[in-house]
VOPAGU-2260 file (C-alpha; in pm, 1 decimal, decimal comma):
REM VOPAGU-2260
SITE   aa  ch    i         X         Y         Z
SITE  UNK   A    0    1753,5    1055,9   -4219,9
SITE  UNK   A    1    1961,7    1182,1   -3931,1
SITE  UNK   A    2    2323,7    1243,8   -3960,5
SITE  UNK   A    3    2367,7     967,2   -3651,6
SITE  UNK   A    4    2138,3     708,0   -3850,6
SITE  UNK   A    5    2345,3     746,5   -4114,4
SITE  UNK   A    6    2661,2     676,1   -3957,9
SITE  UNK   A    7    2496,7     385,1   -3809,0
SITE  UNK   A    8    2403,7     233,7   -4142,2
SITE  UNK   A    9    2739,0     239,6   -4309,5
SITE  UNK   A   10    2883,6     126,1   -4010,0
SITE  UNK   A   11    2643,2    -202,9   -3970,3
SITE  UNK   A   12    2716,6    -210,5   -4329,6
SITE  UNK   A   13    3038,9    -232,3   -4307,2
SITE  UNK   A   14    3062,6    -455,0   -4021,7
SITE  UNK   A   15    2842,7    -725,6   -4279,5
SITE  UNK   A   16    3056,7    -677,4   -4552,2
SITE  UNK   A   17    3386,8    -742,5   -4328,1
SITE  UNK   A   18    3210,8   -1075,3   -4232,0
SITE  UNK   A   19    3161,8   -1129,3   -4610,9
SITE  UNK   A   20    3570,5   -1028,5   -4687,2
SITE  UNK   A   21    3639,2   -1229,5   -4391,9
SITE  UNK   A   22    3604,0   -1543,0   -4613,3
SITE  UNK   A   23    3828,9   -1405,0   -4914,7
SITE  UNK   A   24    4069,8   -1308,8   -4657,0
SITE  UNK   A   25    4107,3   -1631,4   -4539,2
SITE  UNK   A   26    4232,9   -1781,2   -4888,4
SITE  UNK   A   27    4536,4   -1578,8   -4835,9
SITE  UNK   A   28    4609,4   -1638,2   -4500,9
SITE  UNK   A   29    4579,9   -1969,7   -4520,6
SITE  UNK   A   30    4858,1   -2003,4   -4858,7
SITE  UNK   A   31    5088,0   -1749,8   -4720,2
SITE  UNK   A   32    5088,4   -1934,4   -4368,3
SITE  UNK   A   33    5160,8   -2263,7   -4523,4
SITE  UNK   A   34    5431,4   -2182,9   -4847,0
SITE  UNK   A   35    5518,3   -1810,0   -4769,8
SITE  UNK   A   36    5339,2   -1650,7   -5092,8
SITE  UNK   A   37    5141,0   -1357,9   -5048,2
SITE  UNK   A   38    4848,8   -1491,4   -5332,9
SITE  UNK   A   39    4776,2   -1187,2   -5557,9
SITE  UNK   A   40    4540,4   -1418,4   -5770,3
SITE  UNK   A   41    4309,2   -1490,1   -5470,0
SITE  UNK   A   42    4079,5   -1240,2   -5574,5
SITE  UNK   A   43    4072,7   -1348,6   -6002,1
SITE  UNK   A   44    4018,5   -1765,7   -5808,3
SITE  UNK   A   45    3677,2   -1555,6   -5635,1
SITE  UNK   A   46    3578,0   -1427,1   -5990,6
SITE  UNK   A   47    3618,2   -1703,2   -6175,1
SITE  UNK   A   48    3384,0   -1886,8   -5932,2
SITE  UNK   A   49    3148,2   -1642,0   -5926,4
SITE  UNK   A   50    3116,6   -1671,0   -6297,4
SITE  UNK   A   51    3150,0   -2016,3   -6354,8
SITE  UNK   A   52    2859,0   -2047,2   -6063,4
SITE  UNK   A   53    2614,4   -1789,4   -6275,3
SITE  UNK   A   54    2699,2   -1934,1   -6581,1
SITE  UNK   A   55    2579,3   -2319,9   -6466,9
SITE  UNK   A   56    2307,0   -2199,0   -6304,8
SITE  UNK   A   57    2222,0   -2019,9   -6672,5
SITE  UNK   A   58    2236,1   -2350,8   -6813,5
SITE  UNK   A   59    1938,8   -2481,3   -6622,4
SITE  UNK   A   60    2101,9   -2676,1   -6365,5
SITE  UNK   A   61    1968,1   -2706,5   -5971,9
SITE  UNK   A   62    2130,4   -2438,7   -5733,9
SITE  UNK   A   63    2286,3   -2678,8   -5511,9
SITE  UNK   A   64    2422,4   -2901,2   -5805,4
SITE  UNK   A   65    2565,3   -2594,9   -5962,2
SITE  UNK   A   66    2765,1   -2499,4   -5613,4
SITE  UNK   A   67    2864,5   -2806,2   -5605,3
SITE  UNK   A   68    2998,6   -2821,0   -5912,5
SITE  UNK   A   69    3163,5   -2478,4   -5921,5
SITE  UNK   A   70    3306,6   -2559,4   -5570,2
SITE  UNK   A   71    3462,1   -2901,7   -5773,8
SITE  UNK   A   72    3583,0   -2694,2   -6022,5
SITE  UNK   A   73    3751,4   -2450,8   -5833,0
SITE  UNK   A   74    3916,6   -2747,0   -5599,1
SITE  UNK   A   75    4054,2   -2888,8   -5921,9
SITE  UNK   A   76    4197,7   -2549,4   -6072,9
SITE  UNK   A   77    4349,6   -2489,9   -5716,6
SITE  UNK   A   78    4539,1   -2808,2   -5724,6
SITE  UNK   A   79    4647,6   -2744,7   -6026,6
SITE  UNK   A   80    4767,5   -2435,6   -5987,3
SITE  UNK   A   81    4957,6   -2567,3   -5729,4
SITE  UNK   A   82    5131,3   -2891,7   -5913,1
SITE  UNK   A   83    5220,5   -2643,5   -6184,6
SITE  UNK   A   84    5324,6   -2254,3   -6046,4
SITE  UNK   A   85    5388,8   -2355,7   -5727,9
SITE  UNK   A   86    5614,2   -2669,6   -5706,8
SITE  UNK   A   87    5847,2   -2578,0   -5987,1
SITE  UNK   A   88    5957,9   -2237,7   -5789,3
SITE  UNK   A   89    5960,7   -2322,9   -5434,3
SITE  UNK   A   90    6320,9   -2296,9   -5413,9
SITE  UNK   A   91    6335,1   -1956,5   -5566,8
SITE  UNK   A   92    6343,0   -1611,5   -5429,2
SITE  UNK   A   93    6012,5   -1492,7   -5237,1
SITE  UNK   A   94    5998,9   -1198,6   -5557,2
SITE  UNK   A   95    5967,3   -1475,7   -5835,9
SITE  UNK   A   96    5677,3   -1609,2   -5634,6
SITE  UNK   A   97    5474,3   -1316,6   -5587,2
SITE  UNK   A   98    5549,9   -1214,8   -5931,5
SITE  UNK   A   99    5356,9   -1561,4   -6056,5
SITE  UNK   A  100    5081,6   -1472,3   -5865,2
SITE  UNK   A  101    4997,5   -1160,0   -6026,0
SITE  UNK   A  102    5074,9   -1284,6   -6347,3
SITE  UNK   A  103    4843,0   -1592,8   -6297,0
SITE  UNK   A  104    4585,2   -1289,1   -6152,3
SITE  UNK   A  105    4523,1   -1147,2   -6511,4
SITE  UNK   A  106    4593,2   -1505,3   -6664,2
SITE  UNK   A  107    4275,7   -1613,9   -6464,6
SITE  UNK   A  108    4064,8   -1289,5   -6530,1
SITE  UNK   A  109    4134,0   -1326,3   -6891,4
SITE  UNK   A  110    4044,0   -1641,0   -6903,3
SITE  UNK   A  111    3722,1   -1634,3   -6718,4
SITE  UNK   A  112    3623,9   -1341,8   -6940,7
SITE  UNK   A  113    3712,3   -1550,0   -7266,9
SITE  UNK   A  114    3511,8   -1837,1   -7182,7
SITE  UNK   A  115    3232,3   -1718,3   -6938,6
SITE  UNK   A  116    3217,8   -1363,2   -7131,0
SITE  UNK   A  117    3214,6   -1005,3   -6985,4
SITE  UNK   A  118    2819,6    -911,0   -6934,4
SITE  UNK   A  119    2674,3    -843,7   -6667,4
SITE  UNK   A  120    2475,0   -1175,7   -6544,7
SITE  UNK   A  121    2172,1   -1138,0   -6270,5
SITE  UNK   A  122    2179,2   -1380,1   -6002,3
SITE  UNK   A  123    1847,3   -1496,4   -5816,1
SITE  UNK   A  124    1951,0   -1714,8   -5509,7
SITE  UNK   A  125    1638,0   -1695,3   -5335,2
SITE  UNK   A  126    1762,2   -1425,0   -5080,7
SITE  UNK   A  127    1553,5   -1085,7   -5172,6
SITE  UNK   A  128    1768,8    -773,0   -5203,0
SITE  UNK   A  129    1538,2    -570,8   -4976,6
SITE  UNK   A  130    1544,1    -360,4   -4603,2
SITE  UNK   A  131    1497,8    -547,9   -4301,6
SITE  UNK   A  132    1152,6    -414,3   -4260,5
SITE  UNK   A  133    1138,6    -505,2   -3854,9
SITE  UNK   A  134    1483,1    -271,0   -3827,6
SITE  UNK   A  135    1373,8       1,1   -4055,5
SITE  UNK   A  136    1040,0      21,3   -3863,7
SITE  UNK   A  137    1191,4      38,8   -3491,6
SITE  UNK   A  138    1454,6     261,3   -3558,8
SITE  UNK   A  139    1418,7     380,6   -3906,0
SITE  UNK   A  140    1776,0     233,7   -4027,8
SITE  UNK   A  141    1824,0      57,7   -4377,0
SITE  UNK   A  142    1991,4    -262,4   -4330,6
SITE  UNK   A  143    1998,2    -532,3   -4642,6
SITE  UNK   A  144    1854,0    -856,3   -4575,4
SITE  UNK   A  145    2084,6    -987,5   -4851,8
SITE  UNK   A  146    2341,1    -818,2   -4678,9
SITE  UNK   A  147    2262,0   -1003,6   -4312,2
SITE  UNK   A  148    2196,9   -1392,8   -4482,3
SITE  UNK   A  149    2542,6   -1322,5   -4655,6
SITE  UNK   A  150    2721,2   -1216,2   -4378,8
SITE  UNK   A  151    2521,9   -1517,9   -4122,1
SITE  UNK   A  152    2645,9   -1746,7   -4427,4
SITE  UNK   A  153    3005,5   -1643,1   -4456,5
SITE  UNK   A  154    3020,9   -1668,2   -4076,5
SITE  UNK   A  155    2913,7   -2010,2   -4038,6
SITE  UNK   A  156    3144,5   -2124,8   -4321,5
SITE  UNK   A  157    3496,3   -1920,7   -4146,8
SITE  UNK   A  158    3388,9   -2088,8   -3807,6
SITE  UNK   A  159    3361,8   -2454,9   -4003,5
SITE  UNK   A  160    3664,9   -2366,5   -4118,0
SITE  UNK   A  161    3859,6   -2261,2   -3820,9
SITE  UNK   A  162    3696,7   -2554,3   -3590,2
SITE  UNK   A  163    3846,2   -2754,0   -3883,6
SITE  UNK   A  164    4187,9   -2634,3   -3895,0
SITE  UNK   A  165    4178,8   -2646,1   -3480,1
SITE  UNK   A  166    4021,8   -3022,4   -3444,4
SITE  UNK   A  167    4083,8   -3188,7   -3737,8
SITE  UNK   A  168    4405,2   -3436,7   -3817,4
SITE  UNK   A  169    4462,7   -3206,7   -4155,7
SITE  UNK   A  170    4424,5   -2933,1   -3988,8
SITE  UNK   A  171    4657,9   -2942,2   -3737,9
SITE  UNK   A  172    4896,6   -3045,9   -4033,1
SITE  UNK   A  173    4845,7   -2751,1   -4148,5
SITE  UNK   A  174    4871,1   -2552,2   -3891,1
SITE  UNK   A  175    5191,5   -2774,5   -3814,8
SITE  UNK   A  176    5345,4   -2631,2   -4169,1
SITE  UNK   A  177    5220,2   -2316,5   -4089,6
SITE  UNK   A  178    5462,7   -2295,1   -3770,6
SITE  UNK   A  179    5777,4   -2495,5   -3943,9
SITE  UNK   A  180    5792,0   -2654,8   -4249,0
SITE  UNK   A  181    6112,4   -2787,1   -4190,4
SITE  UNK   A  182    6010,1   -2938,9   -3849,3
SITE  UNK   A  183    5676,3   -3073,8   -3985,0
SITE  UNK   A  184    5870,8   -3238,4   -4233,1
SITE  UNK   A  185    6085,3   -3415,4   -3996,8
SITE  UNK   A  186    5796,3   -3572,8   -3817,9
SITE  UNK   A  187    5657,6   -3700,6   -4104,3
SITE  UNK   A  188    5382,0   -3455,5   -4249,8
SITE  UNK   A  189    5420,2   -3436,2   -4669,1
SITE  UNK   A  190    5495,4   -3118,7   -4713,6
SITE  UNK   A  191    5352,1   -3131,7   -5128,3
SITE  UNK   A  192    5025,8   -3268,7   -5023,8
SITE  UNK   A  193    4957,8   -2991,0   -4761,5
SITE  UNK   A  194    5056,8   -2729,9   -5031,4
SITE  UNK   A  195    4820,2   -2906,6   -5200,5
SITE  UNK   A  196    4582,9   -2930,1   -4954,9
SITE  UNK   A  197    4612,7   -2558,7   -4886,9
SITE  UNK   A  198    4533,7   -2437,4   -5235,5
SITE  UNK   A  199    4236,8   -2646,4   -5246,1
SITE  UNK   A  200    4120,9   -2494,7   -4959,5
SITE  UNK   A  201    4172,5   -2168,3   -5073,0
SITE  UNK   A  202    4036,1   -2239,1   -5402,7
SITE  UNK   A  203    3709,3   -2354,8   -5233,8
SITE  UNK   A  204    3634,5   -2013,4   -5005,7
C-alpha cells in the first residue's frame, strides 16, 4: 500500500463516518435550537438504544419489530426526559441546564449498563463487514461495505429529516421556536409540546 492510497482510505473513511455522526449531531442541534441546552446526554440516549436494540434482538424478536420497538422506547424516554429535567428548570440559568444534562449522561449510562449489562454483544444486521471488492480491485483501496450501507442509511434518514423540518406543519414549528420562542408563542405555537416534540425527535436519531 502506497503512502497516497493510504491517505485516500482514511479520508473516504472519514468522510463515511461524518455521514454516520451526521445523524448524532443532529440530536443536538435540533434541542439546543429549540430550548437553548447544549444536550451532553445525547450521546448516553445513542447507547442506550444501541443496547436496548441488541438486547431485543437477543431475545428472538424480528429485526424490524425490534427497531421499532427500540425506536418506541427511546421516543418515550425522550419525552420523559423532557416533562421531568426539562420543564421544571426552564426558567433557570443556562449553567443549571447543562449541568442536568451531564448528570442525566452518567444517570443513563448507568442505567443501561445495570439493566442491559456491560458485555460485549455481536450484532448481525445482514450488512457483511467486508471490502468493497469492485473498489479494492480497480484501485487497490479498502473501503467497508458496512461502512458505505451505514453511511447511504444515515443519509437518507438526515435528508427525511431535514425535508421534514423544511415542508412539514411541525416542522416549520419548530423551526419557528428555533428563531423566537417568544414570537412563536405569540402566534399561537405551544411552546411545551414542541420541547416535547424536539426531544422525541432527538431521542429517535
Amino acid at each position: 500500500m502506497t503512502g497516497f492510497t493510504f491517505v485516500i482510505e482514511v479520508l473516504i473513511a472519514g468522510l463515511l463516518s461524518g455521514v454516520m455522526y451526521s445523524l448524532v449531531a443532529l440530536g443536538f442541534v435540533l434541542i439546543f435550537k429549540a430550548s437553548g441546552v447544549f444536550n451532553f446526554a445525547q450521546g448516553a440516549m445513542v447507547l442506550f438504544a444501541a443496547l436496548t436494540f441488541v438486547r431485543i434482538l437477543e431475545m428472538g424478536v424480528n429485526f424490524w419489530l425490534a427497531i421499532a420497538i427500540a425506536l418506541a422506547v427511546m421516543i418515550v424516554m425522550a419525552i420523559i426526559i423532557e416533562r421531568v429535567m426539562l420543564r421544571p428548570l426552564v426558567a433557570q440559568p443556562v449553567i443549571i441546564l447543562f449541568m442536568a444534562t451531564i448528570g442525566l449522561n452518567y444517570f443513563l449510562e448507568g442505567f443501561a449498563q445495570a439493566i442491559w449489562d456491560a458485555e460485549v454483544h455481536g450484532l448481525e444486521i445482514g450488512i457483511p463487514d467486508v471490502p468493497w471488492m469492485a473498489v479494492l480491485e480497480s484501485t487497490n483501496i479498502l473501503i467497508s461495505l458496512f461502512d458505505v450501507w451505514s453511511a447511504v442509511i444515515c443519509g437518507v434518514l438526515v435528508l427525511v429529516l431535514a425535508y421534514f423540518f423544511q415542508k412539514g406543519r411541525i416542522g416549520r414549528a419548530l423551526r419557528a421556536v428555533a428563531d423566537d420562542n417568544q414570537a412563536a408563542m405569540s402566534v399561537g405555537i405551544p411552546l411545551q409540546q414542541i420541547w416535547a416534540i424536539v426531544w422525541a425527535v432527538a431521542g429517535m436519531v
